[in-house]
C-alpha positions as CSV (number, residue, x, y, z in Angstrom):
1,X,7.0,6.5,16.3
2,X,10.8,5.8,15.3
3,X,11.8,5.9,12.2
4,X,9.9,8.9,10.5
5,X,11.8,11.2,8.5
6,X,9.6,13.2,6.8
7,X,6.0,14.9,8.1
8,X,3.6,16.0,4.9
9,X,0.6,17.9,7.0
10,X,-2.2,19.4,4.5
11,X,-0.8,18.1,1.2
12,X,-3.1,16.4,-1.5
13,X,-0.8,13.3,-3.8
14,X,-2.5,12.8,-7.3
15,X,-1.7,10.0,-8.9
16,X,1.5,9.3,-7.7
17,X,3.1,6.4,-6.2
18,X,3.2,7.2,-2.6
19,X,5.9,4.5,-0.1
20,X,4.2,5.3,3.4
21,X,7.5,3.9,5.1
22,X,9.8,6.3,7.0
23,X,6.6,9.6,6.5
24,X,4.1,10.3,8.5
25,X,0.9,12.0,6.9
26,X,-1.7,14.4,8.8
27,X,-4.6,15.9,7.0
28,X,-3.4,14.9,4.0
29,X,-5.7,13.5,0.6
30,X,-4.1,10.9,-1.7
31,X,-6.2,10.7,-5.3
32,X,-5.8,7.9,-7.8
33,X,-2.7,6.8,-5.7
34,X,-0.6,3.4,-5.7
35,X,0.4,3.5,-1.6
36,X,3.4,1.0,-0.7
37,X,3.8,-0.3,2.6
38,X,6.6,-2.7,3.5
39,X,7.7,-2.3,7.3
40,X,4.6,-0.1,8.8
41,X,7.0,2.7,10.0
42,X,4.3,5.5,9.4
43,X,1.9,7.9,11.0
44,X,-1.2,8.2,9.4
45,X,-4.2,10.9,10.7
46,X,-6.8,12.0,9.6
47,X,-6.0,11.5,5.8
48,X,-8.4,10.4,3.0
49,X,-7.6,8.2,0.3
50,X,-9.9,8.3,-3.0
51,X,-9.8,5.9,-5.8
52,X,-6.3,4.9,-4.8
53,X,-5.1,1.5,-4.1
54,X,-2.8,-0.2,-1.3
55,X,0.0,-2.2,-2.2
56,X,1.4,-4.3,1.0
57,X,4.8,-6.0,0.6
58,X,7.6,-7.7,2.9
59,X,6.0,-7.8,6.8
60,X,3.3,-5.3,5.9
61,X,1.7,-8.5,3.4
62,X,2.3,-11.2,6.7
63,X,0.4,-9.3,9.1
64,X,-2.8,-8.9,6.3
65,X,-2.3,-12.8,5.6
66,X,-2.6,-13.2,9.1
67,X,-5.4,-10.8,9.5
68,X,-7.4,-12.2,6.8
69,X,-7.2,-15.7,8.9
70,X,-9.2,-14.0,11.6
71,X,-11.7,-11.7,9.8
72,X,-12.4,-14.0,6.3
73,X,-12.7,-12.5,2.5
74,X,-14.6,-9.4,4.0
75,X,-13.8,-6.7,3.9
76,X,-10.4,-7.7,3.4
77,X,-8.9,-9.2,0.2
78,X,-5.3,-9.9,0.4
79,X,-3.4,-11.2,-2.7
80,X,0.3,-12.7,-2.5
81,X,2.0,-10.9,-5.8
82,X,4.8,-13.6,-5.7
83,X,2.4,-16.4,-6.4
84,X,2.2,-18.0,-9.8
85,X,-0.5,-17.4,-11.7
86,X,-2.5,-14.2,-9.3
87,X,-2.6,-12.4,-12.6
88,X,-2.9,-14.8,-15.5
89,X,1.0,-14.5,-15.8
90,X,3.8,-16.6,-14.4
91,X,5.8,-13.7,-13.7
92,X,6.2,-13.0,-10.5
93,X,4.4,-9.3,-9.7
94,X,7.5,-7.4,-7.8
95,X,7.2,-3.4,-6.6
96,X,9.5,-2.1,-9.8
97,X,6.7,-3.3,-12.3
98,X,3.5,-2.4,-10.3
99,X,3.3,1.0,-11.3
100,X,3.1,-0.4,-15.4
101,X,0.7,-3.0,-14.4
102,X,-1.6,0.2,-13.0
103,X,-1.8,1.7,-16.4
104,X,-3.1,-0.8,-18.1
């Protein structure tokens, strides 16, 4: 696949925040993580994600929208940050102040 610059094979991420755009990951174990994807540019096999959490943005977030048209609610939940109100606030919910928004 074009586009990957970096290859992590058999390295575990721990509560970091992990941008899967440009890597590709093999074997690897992400724990407690918040993993950004944007464009899709990554290679993903054979990893295993616990207790982390997938933050879609920019095409990555159109393709789930579109996905959630043909599959319904389950088992896929997408929520569009931008929009007013997702989480009580009208602040609109950008990638610089997710990672705060995770700790609390």
């Amino acid at each position: 696949m074009s586009g990957i610059v970096t290859r992590y094979k058999n390295k575990k991420f721990v509560k970091e925040r992990v941008e899967l755009d440009g890597h590709a990951y093999d074997n690897c174990t992400f724990v407690e993580c918040l993993i950004v994807l944007e464009k899709g540019e990554t290679e993903i096999k054979s990893c295993v994600f616990q207790k982390s959490r997938l933050m879609l943005l920019g095409q990555a977030l159109q393709i789930a929208k579109i996905l959630q048209n043909f599959i319904g609610e389950k088992p896929l939940q997408v929520l569009d940050f931008a929009e007013p109100g997702v989480f009580g606030e009208q602040n609109k919910f950008t990638a610089e102040n997710a990672e705060s928004a995770e700790k609390d």
